[in-house]
VOGU-3710 file (C-alpha; in Angstrom, 3 decimals, decimal comma):
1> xxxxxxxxxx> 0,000/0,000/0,000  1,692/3,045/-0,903  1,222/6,697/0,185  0,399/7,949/-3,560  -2,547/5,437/-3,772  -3,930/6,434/-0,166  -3,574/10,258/-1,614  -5,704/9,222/-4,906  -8,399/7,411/-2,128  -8,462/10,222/-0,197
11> xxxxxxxxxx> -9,220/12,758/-3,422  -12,154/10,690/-4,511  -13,937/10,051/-0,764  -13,369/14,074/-1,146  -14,978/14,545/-4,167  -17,115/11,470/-4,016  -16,869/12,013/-8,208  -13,482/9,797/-10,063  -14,087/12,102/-12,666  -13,964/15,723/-10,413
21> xxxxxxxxxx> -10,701/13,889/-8,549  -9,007/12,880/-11,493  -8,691/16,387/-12,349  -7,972/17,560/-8,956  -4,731/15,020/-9,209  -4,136/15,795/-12,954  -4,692/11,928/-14,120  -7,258/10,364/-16,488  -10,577/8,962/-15,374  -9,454/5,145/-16,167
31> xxxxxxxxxx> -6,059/5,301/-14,767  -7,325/6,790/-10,979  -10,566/4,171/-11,266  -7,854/1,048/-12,038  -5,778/2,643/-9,058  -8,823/2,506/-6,601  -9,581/-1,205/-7,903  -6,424/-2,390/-7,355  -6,188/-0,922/-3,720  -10,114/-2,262/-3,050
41> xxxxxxxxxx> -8,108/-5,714/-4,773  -5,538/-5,790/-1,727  -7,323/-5,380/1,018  -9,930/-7,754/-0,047  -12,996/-5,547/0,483  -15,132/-2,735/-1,430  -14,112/0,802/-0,397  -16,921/2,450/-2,478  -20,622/2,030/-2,958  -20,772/2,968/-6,880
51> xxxxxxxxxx> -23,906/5,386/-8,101  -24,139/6,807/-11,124  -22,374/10,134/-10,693  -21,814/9,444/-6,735  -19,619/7,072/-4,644  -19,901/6,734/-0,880  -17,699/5,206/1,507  -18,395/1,662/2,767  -17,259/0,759/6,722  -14,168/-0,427/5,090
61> xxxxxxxxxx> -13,581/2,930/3,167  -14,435/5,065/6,281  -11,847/3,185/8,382  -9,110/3,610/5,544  -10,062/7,365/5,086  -9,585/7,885/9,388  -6,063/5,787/8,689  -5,113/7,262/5,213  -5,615/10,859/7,147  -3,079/9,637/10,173
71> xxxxxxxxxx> -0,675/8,688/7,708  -0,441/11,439/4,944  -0,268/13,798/8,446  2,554/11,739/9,576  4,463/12,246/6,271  3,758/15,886/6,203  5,150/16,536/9,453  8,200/14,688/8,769  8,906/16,259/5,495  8,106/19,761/7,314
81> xxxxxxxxxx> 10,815/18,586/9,894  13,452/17,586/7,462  13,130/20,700/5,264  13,649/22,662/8,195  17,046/20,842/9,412  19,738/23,349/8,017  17,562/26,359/7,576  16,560/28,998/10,414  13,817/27,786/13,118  10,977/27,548/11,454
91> xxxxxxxxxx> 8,207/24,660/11,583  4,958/23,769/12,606  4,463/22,150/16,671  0,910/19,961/16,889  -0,617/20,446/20,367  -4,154/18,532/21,455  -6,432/20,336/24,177  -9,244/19,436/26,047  -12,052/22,084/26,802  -10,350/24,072/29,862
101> xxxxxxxxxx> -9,232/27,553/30,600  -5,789/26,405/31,516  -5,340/27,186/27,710  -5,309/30,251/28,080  -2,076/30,136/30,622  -0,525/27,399/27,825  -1,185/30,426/25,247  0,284/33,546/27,299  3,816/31,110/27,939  3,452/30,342/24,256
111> xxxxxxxxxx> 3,152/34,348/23,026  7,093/35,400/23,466  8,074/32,503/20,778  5,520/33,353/18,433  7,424/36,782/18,563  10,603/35,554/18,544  10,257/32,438/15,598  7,230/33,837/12,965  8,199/31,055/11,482  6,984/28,521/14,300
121> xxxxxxxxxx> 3,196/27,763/13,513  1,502/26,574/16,408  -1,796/24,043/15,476  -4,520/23,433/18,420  -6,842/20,570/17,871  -9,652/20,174/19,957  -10,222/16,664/21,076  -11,047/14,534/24,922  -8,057/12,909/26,599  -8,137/9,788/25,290
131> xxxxxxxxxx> -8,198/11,235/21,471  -5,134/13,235/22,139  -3,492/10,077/23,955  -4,121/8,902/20,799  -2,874/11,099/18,503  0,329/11,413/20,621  0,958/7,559/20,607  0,839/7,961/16,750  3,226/10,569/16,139  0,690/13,064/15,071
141> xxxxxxxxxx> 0,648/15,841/17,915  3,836/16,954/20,003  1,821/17,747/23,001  -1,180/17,510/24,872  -3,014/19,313/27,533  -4,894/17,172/29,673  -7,439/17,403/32,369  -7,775/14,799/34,730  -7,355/13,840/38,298  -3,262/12,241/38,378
151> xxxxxxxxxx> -0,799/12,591/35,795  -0,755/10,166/33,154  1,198/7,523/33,071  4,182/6,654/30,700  4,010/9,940/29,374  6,308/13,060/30,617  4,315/16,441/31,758  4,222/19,211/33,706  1,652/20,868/35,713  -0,595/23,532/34,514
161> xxxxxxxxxx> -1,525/25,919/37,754  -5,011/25,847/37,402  -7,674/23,768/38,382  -10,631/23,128/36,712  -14,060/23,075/38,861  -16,841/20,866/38,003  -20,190/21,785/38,612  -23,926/21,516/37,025  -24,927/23,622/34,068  -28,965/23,993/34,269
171> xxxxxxxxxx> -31,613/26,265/33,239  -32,790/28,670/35,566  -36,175/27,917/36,094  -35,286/24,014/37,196  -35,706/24,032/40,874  -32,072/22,495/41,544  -31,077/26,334/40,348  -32,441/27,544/43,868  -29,601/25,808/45,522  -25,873/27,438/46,108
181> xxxxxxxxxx> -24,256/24,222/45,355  -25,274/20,569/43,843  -24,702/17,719/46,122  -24,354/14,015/44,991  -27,683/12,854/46,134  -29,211/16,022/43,938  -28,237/14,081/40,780  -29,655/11,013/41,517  -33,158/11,139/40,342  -32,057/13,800/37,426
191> xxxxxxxxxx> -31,660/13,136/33,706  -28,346/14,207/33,152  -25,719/14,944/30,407  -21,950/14,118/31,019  -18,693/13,591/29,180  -17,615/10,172/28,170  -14,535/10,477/29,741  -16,176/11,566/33,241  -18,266/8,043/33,191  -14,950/5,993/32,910
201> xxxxxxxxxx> -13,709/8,637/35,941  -13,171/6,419/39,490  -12,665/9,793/40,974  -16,157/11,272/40,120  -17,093/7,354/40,708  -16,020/8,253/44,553  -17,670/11,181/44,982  -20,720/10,797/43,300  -21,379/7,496/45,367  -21,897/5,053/42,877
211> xxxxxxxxxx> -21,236/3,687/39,443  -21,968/6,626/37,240  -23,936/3,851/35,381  -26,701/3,909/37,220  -27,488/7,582/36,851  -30,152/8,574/34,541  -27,597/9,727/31,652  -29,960/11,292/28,708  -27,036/12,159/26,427  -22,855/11,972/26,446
221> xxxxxxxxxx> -20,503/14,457/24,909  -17,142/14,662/24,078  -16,966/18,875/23,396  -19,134/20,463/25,821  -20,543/23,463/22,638  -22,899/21,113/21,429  -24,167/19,424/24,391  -25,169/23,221/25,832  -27,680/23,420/23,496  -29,332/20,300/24,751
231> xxxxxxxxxx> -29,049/21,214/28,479  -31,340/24,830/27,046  -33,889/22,513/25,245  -34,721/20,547/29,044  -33,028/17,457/27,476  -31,202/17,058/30,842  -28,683/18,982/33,355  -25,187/19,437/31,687  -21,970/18,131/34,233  -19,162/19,980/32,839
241> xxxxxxxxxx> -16,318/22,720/33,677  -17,065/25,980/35,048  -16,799/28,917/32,352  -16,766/26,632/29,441  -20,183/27,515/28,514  -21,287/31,432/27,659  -24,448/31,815/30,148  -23,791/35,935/30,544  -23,909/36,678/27,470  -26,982/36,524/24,637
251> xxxxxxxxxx> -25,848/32,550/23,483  -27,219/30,716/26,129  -29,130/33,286/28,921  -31,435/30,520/30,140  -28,815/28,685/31,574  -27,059/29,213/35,242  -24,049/27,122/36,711  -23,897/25,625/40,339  -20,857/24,368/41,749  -20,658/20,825/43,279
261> xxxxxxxxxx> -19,944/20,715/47,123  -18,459/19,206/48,010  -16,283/20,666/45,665  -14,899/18,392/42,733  -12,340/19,401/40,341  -9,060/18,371/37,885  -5,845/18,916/37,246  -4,087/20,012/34,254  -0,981/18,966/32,735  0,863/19,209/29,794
271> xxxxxxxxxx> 2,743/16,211/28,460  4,614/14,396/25,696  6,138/11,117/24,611  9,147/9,427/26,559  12,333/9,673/24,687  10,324/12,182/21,949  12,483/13,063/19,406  11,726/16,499/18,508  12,003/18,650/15,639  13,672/22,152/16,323
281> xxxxxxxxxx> 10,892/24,327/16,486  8,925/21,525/19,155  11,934/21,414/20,680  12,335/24,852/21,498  8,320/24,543/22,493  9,476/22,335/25,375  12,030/23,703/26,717  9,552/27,116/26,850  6,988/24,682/28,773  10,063/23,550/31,046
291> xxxxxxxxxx> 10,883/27,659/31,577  6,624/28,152/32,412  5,855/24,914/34,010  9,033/22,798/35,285  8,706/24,473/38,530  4,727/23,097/39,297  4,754/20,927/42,425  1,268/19,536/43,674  0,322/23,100/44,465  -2,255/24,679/41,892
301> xxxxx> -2,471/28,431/41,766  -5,788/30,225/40,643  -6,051/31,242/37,303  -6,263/35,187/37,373  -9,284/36,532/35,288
//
């Protein structure tokens, strides 16, 4: 299987057309569609569902597409790194991030490099922990911000000094908005929304007490912009971060936050790959993360507003 094929694949599950991706990759019609038919030939399955003047993806093509994207990233990056070997710092750096505010502290350390390499391009991409784990594992990010309880395992990281709270987004008029705070018991008999991550969480397992489960969970979420919508449509009460979701301003003025008590909340950390061989420009990202971070004990610091 070679990279040119996957990058013919990938044009036509673009296009969805052979004829509109031929052009795109400057080939004729039966030379791409014997390309695709000899790929479909060594895997041993159909990649395409063939229409007259549209193809879809089958499961099989939909996997390869998710794996043909990893890989053609891969080479990118590594061709970016190599180019930039002899020349001046220049580059791009791949970092994952969860939905927290500790981004913004990760952004101001970041700010004097953008000023001193222009030619360091920094790419966020949004994703929960165990996507960026992911991505990370594969080569395709350089770091990741997490937020969880304990640093992760088999992975180096600092500590970002801030501390996310947890706590219940609702609307106002649901009588749970009376209260100051949300207790475990409150949630009990609620239909809720949560994160996928926070069901797999024996932390929130402990104090919540009991198997997140059993709870009544209406919906799950993985970015919390979507699932805000279905917390202001009575679809259920939203668990998520505190000031992750707009409810001062005109997007979402039905809703209100209460804090859990007792309070519940995660750490941050920023982390990367044992033994990571870096390019220049990550490089010089780490050792500004070292400068910011390398000094974060077990002590978290507020985040200013």
């Amino acid at each position: 299987m070679e990279l040119r094929v996957l990058k013919y694949f990938l044009a036509v599950a673009r296009h969805r057309n052979i004829t509109r991706a031929a052009e795109e990759l400057h080939l004729t019609q039966p030379t791409l569609s014997r390309q695709l038919q000899d790929l479909e030939e060594e895997l041993g399955t159909p990649l395409f569902t063939r229409e007259k003047r549209r193809m879809e993806l089958t499961e099989a093509g939909l996997f390869l597409k998710a794996r043909a994207e990893e890989m053609t990233a891969i080479e990118t990056k590594t061709l970016d790194q190599f180019a930039h070997l002899e020349d001046f710092i220049a580059g791009d750096v791949y970092l994952g991030c969860g939905e927290t505010q500790a981004v913004r502290l990760v952004v101001q350390a970041l700010t004097p490099l953008g000023r001193a390499y222009p030619q360091i391009h920094f790419h966020f991409v949004s994703g929960n922990d165990e996507q960026t784990f992911d991505a990370l594992q594969k080569g395709v990010l350089d770091f990741g911000l997490l937020c969880q309880q304990t640093p992760p395992a088999d992975f180096v990281y600092r500590q970002v000094p801030f501390d996310d709270e947890w706590g219940l987004y609702l609307r106002r008029d649901h009588p749970l908005a009376q209260k100051q705070a949300i207790a475990p018991q409150d949630l009990y008999e609620e239909q809720l929304i949560l994160s996928r991550q926070l069901l797999r969480d024996h932390v929130f397992a402990h104090w919540l007490g009991k198997d997140p489960e059993e709870l009544d969970i209406r919906a799950t979420y993985n970015l919390v912009y979507n699932a805000a919508f279905l917390a202001e449509q009575r679809l259920g009460l939203l668990l998520s971060f505190k000031g992750l979701v707009p409810i001062e301003g005109p997007e979402h003025p039905d809703l209100t936050f209460r804090p859990f008590a007792p309070a519940f909340s995660s750490h941050n950390y920023l982390i990367w790959k044992k033994e990571q061989v870096f390019s220049r420009a990550a490089a010089i990202v780490r050792a500004r993360i070292e400068e910011a971070f390398g000094h974060m004990t077990d002590e978290v610091y507020a985040l200013q507003a």
